[in-house]
GUKOL-339658 format. One record per residue (C-alpha): residue number from 1; residue in three letters; x, y, z. Coordinates in nm, 4 decimals. Layout:
N
NUM; Ala; X; Y; Z;
...
This chain:
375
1; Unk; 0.0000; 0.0000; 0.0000;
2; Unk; 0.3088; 0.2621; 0.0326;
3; Unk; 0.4387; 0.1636; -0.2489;
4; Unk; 0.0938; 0.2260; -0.4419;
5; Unk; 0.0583; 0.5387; -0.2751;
6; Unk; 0.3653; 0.6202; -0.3529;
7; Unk; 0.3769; 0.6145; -0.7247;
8; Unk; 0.0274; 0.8064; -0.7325;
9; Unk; 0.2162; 1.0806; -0.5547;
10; Unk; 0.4910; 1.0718; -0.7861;
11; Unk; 0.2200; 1.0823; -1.0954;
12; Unk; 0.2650; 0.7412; -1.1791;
13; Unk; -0.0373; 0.5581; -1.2889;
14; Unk; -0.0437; 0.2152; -1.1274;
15; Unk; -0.0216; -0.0993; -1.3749;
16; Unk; -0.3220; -0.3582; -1.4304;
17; Unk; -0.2290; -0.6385; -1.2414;
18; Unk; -0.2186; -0.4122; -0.8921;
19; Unk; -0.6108; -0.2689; -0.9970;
20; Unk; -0.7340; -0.5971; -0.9987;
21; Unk; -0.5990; -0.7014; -0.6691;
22; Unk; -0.7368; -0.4275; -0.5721;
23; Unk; -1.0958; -0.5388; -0.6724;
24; Unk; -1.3146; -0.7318; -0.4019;
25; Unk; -1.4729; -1.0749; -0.4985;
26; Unk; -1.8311; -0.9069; -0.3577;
27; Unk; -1.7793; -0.5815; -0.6413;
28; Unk; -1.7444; -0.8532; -0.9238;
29; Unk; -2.1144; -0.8199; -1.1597;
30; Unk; -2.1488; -1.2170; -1.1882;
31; Unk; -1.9980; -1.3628; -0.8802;
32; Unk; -1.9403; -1.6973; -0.7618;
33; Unk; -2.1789; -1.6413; -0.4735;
34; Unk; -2.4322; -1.5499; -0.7358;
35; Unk; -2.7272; -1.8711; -0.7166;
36; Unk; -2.8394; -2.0405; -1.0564;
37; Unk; -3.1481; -1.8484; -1.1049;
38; Unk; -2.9789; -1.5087; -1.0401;
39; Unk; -2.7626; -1.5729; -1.2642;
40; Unk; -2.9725; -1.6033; -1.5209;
41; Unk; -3.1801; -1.3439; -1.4643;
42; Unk; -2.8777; -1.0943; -1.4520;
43; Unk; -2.7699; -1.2656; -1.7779;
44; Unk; -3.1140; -1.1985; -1.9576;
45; Unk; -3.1217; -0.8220; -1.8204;
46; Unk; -2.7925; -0.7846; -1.9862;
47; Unk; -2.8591; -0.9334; -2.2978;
48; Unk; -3.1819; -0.6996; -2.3087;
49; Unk; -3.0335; -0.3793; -2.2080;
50; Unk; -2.7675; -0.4472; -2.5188;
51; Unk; -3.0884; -0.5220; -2.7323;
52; Unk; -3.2432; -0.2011; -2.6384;
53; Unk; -2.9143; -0.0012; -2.6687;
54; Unk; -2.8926; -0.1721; -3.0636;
55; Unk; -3.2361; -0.0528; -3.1165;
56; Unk; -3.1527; 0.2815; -3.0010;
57; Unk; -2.9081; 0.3003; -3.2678;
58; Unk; -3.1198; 0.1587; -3.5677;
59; Unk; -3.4228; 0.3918; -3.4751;
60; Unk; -3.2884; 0.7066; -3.5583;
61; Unk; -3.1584; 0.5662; -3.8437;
62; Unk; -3.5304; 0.4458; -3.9556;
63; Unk; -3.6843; 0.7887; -3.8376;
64; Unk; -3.4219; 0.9534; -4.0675;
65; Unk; -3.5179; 0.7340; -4.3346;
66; Unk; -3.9008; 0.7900; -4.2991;
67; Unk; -3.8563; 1.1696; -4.2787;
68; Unk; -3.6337; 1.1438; -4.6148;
69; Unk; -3.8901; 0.9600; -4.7596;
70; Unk; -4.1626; 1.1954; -4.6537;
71; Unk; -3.9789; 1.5166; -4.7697;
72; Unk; -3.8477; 1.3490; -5.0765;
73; Unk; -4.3053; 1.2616; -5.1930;
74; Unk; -4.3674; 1.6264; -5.0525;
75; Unk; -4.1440; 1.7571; -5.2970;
76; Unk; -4.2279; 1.5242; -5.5588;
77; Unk; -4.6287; 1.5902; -5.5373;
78; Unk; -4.6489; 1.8792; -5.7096;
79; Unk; -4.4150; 1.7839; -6.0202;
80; Unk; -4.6304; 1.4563; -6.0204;
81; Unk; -4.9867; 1.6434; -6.0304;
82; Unk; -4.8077; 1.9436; -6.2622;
83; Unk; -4.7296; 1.6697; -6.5195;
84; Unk; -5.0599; 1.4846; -6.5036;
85; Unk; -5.2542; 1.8138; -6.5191;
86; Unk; -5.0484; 1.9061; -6.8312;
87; Unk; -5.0911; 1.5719; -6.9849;
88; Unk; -5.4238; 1.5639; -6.9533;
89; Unk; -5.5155; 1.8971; -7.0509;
90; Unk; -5.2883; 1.8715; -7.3883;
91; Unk; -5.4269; 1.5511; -7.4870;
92; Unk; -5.8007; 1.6538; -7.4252;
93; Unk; -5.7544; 1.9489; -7.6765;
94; Unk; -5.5776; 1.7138; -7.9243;
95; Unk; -5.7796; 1.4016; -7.8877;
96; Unk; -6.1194; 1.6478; -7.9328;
97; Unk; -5.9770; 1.8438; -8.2654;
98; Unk; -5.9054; 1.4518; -8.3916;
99; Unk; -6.2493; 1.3717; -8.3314;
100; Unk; -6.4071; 1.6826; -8.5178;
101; Unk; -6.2157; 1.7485; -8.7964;
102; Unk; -5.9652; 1.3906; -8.8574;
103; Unk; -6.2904; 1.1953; -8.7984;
104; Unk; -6.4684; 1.4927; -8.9909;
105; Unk; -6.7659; 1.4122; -8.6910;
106; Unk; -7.0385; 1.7079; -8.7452;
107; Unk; -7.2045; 1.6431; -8.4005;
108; Unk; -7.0681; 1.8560; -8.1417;
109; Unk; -7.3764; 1.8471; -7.8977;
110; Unk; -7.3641; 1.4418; -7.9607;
111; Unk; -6.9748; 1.4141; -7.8407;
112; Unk; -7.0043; 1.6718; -7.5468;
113; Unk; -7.3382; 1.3846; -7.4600;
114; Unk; -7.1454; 1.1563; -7.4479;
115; Unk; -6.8145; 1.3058; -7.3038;
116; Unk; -7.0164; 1.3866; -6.9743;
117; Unk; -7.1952; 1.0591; -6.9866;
118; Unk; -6.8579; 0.8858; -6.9397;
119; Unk; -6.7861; 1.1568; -6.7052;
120; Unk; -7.0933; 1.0729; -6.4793;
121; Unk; -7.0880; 0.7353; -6.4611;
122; Unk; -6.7353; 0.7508; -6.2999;
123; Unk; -6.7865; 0.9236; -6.0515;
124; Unk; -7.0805; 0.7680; -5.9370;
125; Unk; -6.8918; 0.4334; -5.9884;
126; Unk; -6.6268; 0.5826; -5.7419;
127; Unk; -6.8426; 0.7537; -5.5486;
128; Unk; -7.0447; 0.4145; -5.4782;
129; Unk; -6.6862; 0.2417; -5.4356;
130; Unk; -6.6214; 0.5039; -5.1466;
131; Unk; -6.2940; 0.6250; -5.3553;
132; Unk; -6.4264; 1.0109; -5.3520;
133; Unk; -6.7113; 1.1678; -5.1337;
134; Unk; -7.0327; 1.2354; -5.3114;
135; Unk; -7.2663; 1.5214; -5.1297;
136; Unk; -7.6266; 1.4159; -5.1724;
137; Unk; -7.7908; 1.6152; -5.4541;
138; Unk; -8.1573; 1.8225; -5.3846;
139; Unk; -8.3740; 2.0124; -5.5440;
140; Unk; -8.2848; 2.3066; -5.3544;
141; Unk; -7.9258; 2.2785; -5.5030;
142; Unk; -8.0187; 2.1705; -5.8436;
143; Unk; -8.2434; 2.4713; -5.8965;
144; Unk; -7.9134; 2.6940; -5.7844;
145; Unk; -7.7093; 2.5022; -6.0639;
146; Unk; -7.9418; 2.5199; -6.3462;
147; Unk; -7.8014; 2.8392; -6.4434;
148; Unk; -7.4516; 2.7768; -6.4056;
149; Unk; -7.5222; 2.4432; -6.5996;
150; Unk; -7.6791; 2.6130; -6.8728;
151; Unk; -7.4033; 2.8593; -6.9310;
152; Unk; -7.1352; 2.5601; -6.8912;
153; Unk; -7.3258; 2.3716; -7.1777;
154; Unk; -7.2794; 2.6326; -7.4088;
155; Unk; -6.9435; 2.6837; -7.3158;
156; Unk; -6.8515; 2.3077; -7.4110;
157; Unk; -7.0510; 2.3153; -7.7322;
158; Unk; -6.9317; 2.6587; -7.8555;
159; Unk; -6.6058; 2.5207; -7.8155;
160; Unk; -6.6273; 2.2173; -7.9880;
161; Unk; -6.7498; 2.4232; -8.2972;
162; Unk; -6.4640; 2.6449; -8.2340;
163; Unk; -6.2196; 2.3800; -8.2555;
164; Unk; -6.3946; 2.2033; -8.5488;
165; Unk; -6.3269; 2.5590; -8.7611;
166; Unk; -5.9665; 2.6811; -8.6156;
167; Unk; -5.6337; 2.5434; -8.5545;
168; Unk; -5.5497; 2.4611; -8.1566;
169; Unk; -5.2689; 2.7277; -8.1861;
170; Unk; -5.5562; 3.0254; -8.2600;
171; Unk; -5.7772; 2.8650; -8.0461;
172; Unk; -5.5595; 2.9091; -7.7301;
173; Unk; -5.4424; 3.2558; -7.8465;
174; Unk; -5.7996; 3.3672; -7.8769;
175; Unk; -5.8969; 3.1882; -7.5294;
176; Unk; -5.6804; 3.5287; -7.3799;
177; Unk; -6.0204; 3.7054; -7.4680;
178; Unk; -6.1215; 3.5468; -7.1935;
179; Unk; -5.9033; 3.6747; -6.9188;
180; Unk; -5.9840; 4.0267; -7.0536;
181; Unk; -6.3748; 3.9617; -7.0296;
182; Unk; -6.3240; 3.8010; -6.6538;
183; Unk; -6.0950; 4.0697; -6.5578;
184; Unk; -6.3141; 4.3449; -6.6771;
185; Unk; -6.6292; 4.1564; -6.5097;
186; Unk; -6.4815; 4.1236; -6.1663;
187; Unk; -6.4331; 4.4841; -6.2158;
188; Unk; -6.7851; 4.5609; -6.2756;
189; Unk; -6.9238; 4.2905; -6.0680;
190; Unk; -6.7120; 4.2374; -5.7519;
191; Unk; -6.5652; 4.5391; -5.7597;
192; Unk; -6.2289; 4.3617; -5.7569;
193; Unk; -5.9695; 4.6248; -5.9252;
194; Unk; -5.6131; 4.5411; -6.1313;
195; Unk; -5.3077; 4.6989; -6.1199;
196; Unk; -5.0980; 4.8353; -6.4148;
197; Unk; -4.9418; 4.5366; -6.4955;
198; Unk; -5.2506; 4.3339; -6.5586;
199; Unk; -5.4050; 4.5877; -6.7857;
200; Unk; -5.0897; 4.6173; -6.9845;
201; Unk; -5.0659; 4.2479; -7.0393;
202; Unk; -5.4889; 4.2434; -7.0868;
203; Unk; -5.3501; 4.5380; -7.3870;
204; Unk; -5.0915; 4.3110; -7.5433;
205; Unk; -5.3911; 4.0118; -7.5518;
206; Unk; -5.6081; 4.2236; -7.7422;
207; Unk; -5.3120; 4.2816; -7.9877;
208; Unk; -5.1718; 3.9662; -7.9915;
209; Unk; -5.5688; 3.8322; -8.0879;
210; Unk; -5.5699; 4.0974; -8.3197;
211; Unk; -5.3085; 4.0287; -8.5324;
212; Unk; -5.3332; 3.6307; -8.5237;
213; Unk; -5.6498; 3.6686; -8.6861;
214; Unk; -5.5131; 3.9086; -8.9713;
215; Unk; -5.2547; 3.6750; -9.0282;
216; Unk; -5.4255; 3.3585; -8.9765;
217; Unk; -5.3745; 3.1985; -9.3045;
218; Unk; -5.6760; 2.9326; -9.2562;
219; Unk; -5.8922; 3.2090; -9.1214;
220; Unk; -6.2850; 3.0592; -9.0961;
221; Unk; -6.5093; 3.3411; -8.9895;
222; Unk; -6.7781; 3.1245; -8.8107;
223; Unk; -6.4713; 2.9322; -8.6569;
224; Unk; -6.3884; 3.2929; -8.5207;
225; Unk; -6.7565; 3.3487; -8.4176;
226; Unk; -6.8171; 3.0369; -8.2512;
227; Unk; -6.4386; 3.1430; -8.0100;
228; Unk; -6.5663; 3.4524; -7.9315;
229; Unk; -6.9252; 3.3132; -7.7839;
230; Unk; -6.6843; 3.0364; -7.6139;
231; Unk; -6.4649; 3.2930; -7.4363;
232; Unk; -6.8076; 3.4843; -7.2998;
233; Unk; -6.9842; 3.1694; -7.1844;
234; Unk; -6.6230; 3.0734; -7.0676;
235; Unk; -6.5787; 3.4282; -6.8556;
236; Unk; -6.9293; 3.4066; -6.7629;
237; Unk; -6.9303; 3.0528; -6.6172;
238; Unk; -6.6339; 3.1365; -6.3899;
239; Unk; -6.8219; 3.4527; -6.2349;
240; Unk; -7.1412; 3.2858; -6.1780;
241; Unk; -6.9648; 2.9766; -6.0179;
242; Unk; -6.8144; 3.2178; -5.7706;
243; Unk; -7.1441; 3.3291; -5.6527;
244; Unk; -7.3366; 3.0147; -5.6915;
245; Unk; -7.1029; 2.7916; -5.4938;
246; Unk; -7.1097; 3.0215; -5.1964;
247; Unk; -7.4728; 2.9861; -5.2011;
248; Unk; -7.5099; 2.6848; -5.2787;
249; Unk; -7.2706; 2.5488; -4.9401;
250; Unk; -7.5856; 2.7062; -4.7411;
251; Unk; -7.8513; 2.4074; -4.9750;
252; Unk; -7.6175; 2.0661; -4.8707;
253; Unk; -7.6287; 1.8877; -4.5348;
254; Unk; -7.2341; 1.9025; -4.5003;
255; Unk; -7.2295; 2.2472; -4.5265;
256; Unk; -6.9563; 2.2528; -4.8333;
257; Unk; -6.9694; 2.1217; -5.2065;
258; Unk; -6.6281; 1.9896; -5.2724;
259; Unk; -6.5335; 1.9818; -5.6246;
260; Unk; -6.6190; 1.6213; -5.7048;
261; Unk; -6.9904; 1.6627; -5.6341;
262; Unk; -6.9462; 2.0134; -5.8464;
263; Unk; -6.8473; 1.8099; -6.1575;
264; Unk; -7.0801; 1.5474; -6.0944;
265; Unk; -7.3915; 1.8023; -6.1112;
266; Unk; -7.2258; 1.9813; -6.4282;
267; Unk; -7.1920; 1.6492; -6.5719;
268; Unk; -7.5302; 1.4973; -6.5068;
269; Unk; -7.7425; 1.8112; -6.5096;
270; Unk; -7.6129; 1.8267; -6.8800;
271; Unk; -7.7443; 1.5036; -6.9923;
272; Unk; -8.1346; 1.5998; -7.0313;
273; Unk; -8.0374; 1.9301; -7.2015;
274; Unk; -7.8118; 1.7616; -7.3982;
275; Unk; -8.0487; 1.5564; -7.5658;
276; Unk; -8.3168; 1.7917; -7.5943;
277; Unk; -8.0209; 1.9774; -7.8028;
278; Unk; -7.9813; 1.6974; -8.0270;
279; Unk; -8.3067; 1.6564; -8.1055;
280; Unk; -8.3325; 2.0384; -8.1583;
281; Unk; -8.0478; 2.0568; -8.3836;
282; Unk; -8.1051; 1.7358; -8.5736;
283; Unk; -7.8121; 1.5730; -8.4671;
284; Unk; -7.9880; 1.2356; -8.3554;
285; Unk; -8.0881; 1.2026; -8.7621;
286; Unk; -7.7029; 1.2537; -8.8562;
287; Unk; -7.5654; 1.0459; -8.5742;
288; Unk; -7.7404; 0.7294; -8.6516;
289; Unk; -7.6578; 0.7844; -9.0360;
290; Unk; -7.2727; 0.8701; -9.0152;
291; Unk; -7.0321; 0.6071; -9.1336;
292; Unk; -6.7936; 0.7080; -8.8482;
293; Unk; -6.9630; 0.5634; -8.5847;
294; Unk; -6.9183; 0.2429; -8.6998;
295; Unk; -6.5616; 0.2232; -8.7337;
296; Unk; -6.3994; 0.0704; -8.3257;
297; Unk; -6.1163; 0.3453; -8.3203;
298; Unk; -6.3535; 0.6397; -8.3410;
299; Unk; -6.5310; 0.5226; -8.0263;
300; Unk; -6.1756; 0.4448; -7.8921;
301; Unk; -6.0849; 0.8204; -7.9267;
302; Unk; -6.4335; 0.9161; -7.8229;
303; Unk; -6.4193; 0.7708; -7.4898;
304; Unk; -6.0561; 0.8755; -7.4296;
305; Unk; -6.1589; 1.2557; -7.4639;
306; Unk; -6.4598; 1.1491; -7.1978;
307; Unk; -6.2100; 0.9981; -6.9376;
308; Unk; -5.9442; 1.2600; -7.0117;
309; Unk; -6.2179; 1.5592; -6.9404;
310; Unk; -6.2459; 1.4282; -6.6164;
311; Unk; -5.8827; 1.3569; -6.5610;
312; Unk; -5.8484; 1.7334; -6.6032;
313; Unk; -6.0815; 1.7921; -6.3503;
314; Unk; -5.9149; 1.5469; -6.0753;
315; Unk; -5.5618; 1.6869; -6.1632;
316; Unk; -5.6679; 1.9957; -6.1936;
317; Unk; -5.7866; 1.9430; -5.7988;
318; Unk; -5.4668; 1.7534; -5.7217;
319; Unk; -5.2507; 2.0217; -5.8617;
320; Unk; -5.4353; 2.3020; -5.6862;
321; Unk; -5.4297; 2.0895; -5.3474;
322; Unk; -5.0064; 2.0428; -5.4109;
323; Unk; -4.9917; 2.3662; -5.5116;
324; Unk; -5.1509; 2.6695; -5.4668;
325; Unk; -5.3581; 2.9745; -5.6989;
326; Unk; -5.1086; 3.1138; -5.7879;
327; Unk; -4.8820; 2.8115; -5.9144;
328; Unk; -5.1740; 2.6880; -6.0978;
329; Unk; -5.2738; 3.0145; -6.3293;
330; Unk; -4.9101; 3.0202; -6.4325;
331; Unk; -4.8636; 2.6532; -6.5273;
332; Unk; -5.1898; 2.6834; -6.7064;
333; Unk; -5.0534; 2.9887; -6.9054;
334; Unk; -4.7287; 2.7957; -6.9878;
335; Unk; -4.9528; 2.4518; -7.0869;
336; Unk; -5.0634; 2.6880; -7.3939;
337; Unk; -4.7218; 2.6574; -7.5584;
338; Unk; -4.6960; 2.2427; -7.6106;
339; Unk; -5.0533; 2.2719; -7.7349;
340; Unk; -5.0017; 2.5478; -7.9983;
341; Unk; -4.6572; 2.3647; -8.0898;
342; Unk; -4.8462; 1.9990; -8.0886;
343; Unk; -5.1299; 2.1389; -8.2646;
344; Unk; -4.9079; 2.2851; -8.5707;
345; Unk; -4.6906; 1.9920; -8.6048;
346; Unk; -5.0016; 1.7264; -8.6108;
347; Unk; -5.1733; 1.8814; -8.7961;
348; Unk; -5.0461; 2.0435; -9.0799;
349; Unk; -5.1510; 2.3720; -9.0360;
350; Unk; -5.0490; 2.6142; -9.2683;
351; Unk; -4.8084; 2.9042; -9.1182;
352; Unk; -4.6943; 3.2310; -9.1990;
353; Unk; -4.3863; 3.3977; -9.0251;
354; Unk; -4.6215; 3.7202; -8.9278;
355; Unk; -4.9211; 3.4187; -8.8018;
356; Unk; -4.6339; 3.2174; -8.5868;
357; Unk; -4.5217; 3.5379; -8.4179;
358; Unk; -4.8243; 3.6528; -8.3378;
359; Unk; -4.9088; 3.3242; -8.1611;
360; Unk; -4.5583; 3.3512; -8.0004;
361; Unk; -4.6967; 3.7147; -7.8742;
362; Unk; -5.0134; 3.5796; -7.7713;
363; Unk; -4.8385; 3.3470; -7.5539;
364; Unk; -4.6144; 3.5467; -7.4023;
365; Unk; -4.8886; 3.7591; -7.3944;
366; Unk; -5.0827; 3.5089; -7.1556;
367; Unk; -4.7570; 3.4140; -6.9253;
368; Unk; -4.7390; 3.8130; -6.8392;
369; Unk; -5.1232; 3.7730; -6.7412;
370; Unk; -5.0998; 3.5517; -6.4971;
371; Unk; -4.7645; 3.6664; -6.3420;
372; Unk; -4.9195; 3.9969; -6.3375;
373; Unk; -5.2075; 3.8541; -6.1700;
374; Unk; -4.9466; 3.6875; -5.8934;
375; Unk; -4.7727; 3.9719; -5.7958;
C-alpha cells in the first residue's frame, strides 16, 4: 500500500495487475456467490439492455429514413400532379380536334353527350366504391345550378365548334379574350380592381388576338364566331360559379360542395339538355346515319376525350391541393405553348412567319397575365 501510494504521488499511474488485486470478490457483476437463477436473470437483463441499446441506434436511423422519404413525396407531389394536369389537358384538346375534324364528326352536342356521360358514370362508380365523397344532390341545389349548368353547356358546345373551324394554336391565343372579359367583369361585378401590370398584359392580348387573326392563313369566320361566344360563356361561367357555390354550401347537409360533387352536377345536369339539343339541332338524324360511328377506333378516341375531361378535372384538384392559386394560373398559361406547338406539327396547319409570331406574342402575352395577376 506505500508503495501504491507512492507512485500516485509521484504521478505514476499504477499498472493492471495491482487494480485488480485491488478489486473485491463481492464488487465482481457475476460472482461466484451469485445462485443459478440469479444468474440467469442478470444474464437476460444484460442481454436486453444491449438489445435495447442496438435498437436505439437503428431507430434514428429508420426515423431519418421515414422523414427522407416523406420530404423526398412532398417535394415530388407537385411535379407529379403538374405533369398529369399538363398531360391531360394537352391531350383533351388534341384528342377532341381529332375527333371533329380527322374523324370529320359534325355532331358537337352528340360528343359533349357523351363526353359527360362517361364523365358521370365515374364518378358515381367511385363515389359508390367510397374512392371520392359524393354530397347528396336536392332540389334546392339543383335549382341553384341550373343556371350555371346552362351557361357551362354552351361553353362546351361553342367550343367544340370552335375547334372544329380553327387550328389549336388560334384557339388558345384567342382563349386570352377570356381573361380580358373576366378581368373586366370582376371589375364591374365584384368590384375587384387590377393593377398596371394586368391591364398592360390584358392590352398586349387584345393585340396579340388581333393580329393572329389578320394573319391567320386558314382564317374561318364562323370558326372565329363560334371562339368569341366560347370565351363569354367561358368568362361568364367562372363569375357565376363564384357566386353560386357560396350559395349553394348554405342548400347541402355538409355544409360545403367539394369539387367532385361540383363536376358530378355539371356532368349529369347536362345530360337531359343535352339531348333535348340533339333533337333540336337534328343531330340524332345525322348520328345514326354517319359512317364514323361504326368504325372501333372512333369510339376508342371518343371515350378517351370522356375519361381525359375528367382527368383534367381530378388533376386539376390535385394540382391546386399540391400547389396553390397562384402556381396553378401560371402553369396553365405555360400549358398553352406544347398545345399550340403539338397542334401545328399534327396537324399540318399552314403558317406564316407574321401568323407564328403573333401566336408567339399571344403566348407570351398570356404568361405576363398571370404573373401579373401573382404579384
Amino acid at each position: 500500500m506505500e508503495l501504491l501510494a507512492g507512485e500516485a504521488s509521484s504521478g505514476l499511474s499504477p499498472n493492471k495487475s495491482q487494480v485488480t488485486c485491488q478489486v473485491k470478490p463481492q464488487e465482481w457483476p457475476f460472482s461466484n456467490t451469485l445462485k443459478p437463477t440469479e444468474y440467469r436473470y442478470s444474464s437476460e437483463r444484460f442481454l436486453k439492455g444491449t438489445r435495447e441499446a442496438r435498437l436505439d441506434i437503428v431507430d434514428p436511423i429508420v426515423d431519418r429514413n421515414e422523414r427522407r422519404e416523406h420530404r423526398s413525396g412532398k417535394q415530388s407531389g407537385p411535379l407529379l400532379s403538374g405533369t398529369a394536369y399538363c398531360i391531360s389537358s394537352c391531350s383533351m384538346i388534341l384528342l377532341n380536334k381529332i375527333v371533329l375534324s380527322s374523324y370529320a364528326f359534325n355532331a358537337g352536342i352528340s360528343l359533349m353527350f357523351y363526353q359527360n356521360f362517361i364523365s358521370t358514370v365515374v364518378v358515381v362508380v367511385l363515389g359508390f366504391c367510397g374512392a371520392v365523397t359524393i354530397e347528396k344532390p336536392n332540389w334546392k341545389l339543383i335549382n341553384l345550378w341550373i343556371p350555371v349548368n346552362l351557361i357551362f353547356i354552351g361553353m362546351l358546345v361553342s367550343g367544340m365548334y370552335s375547334l372544329k373551324h380553327i387550328n389549336i394554336a388560334m384557339v388558345t391565343i384567342l382563349k386570352n379574350v377570356t381573361n380580358i372579359l373576366t378581368a373586366i367583369g370582376e371589375f364591374y361585378i365584384f368590384r375587384k380592381r387590377q393593377n398596371e401590370k394586368v391591364w398592360t398584359a390584358i392590352f398586349l392580348m387584345i393585340i396579340s388576338a388581333i393580329s393572329g387573326g389578320i394573319t391567320d392563313l386558314s382564317f374561318n369566320a364562323s370558326g372565329y364566331v363560334w371562339q368569341m361566344i366560347n370565351c363569354i360563356l367561358t368568362a361568364s361561367y367562372s363569375l357565376t360559379l363564384r357566386r353560386v357555390m357560396d350559395k349553394a354550401k348554405h342548400l347541402t347537409k355538409s355544409g360545403s360542395l367539394n369539387e367532385v360533387s361540383m363536376v358530378l352536377l355539371n356532368n349529369s345536369l347536362s345530360l337531359p339538355f343535352a339531348i333535348c339539343l340533339i333533337f333540336l339541332f337534328d343531330e340524332w338524324d345525322y348520328v345514326i346515319n354517319a359512317e364514323v360511328i361504326r368504325t372501333p377506333i372512333f369510339w376508342v378516341v371518343a371515350t378517351g376525350s370522356g375519361l381525359l375531361g375528367l382527368a383534367i378535372s381530378f388533376t386539376s384538384m390535385w394540382f391546386l391541393n399540391k400547389t396553390g392559386p397562384t402556381t396553378y394560373s401560371l402553369v396553365g398559361s405555360l400549358n398553352k405553348i406544347p398545345i399550340s406547338i403539338a397542334g401545328l406539327m399534327l396537324f399540318k396547319v399552314p403558317l406564316s412567319l407574321p401568323n407564328f409570331f403573333s401566336i408567339l406574342f399571344g403566348l407570351f402575352a398570356g404568361i405576363l397575365f398571370a404573373k401579373a395577376k401573382m404579384s
